[in-house]
Each structure stands twice: as C-alpha cells, then as structure tokens.
C-alpha positions as CSV (number, residue, x, y, z in Angstrom):
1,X,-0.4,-13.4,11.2
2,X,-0.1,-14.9,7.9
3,X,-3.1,-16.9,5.8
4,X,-2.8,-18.7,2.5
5,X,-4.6,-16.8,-0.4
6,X,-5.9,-17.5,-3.8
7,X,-6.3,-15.1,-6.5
8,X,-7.3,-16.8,-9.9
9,X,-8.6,-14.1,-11.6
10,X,-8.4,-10.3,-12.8
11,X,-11.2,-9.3,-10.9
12,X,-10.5,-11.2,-8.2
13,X,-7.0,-9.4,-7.9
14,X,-8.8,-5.6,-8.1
15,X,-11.3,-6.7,-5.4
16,X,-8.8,-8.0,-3.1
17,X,-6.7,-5.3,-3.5
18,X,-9.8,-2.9,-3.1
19,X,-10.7,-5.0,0.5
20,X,-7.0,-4.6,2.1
21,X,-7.0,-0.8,0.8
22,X,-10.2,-0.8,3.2
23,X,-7.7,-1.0,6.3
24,X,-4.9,0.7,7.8
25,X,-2.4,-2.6,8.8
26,X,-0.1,-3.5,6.0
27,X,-0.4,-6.4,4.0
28,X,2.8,-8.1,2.7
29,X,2.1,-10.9,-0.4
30,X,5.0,-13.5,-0.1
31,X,5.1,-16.1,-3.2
32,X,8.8,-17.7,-3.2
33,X,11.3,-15.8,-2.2
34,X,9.2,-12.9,-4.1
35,X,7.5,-10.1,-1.1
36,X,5.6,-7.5,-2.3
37,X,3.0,-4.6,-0.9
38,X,-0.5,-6.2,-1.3
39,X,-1.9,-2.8,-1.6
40,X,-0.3,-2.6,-4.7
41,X,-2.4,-3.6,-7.7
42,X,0.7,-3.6,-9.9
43,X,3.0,-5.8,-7.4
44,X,0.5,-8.6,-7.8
45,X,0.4,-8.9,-10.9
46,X,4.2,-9.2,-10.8
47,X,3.9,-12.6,-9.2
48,X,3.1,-15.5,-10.8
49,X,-0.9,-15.9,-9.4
50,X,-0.6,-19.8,-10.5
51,X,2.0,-21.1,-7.4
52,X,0.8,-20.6,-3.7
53,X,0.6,-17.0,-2.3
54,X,1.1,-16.8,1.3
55,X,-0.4,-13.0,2.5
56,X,1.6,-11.7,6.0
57,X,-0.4,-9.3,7.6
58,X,0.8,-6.7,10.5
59,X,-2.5,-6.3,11.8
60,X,-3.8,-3.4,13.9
61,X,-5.6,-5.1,16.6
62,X,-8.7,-2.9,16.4
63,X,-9.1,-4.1,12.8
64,X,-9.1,-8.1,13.5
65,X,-12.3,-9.3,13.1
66,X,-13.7,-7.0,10.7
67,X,-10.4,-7.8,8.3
68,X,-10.7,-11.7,8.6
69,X,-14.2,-11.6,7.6
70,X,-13.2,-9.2,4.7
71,X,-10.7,-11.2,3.5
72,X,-12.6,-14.9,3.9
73,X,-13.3,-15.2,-0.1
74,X,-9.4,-14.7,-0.2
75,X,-8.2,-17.3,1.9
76,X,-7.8,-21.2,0.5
C-alpha cells in the first residue's frame, strides 16, 4: 500500500518516525528515484522534505487499522 506523506518540519520528522517505530511492518520513503528505511531518522533527513514523498508500506495485516489512523496527520 503506498500513501502520499508530508513532513514540513523537524518535529514533524521525529514524531513520524517515532509513530512507524510503534509497528512491526516496514516502511519504505520513496522521493524520486531516492528509497530509504522510514524507520530511520537519519534517512529522512537525507531527502529533500520540500518535493513529494511517497511512503510504501509492507503492512502486517493485524496492524491495518490501528497504523492508518496513526499515521493520518502524515498523509496529504
């Protein structure tokens, strides 16, 4: 599943990155041609946060519901 993200700020970056930690599925962040672990703190802020950032998640399907509404101040 894949869901177009936002993530304008410093804090913004830490809490996202503190939500996904939250869950077991792993979280790919794909801006360009650019794919990094979203778990990673550091691998954001190797993107540049100002072009679109698409996040591909590999979703556990036990996790769904609760990870959608976790991540619904993310998504643009």
């Amino acid at each position: 599943m894949k869901v177009n993200i936002k993530l304008d700020s410093i804090d913004k970056v830490r809490e996202f990155v503190n939500t996904v930690n939250r869950f077991t599925s792993d979280f790919d962040l794909i801006s360009g041609r650019y794919v990094i672990d979203a778990k990673s703190i550091m691998g954001i802020f190797s993107l540049d946060l100002s072009k679109p950032l698409t996040l591909e998640i590999h979703e556990n399907n036990n996790e769904k519901e609760a990870l959608m509404e976790a991540l619904e101040p993310f998504i643009s």
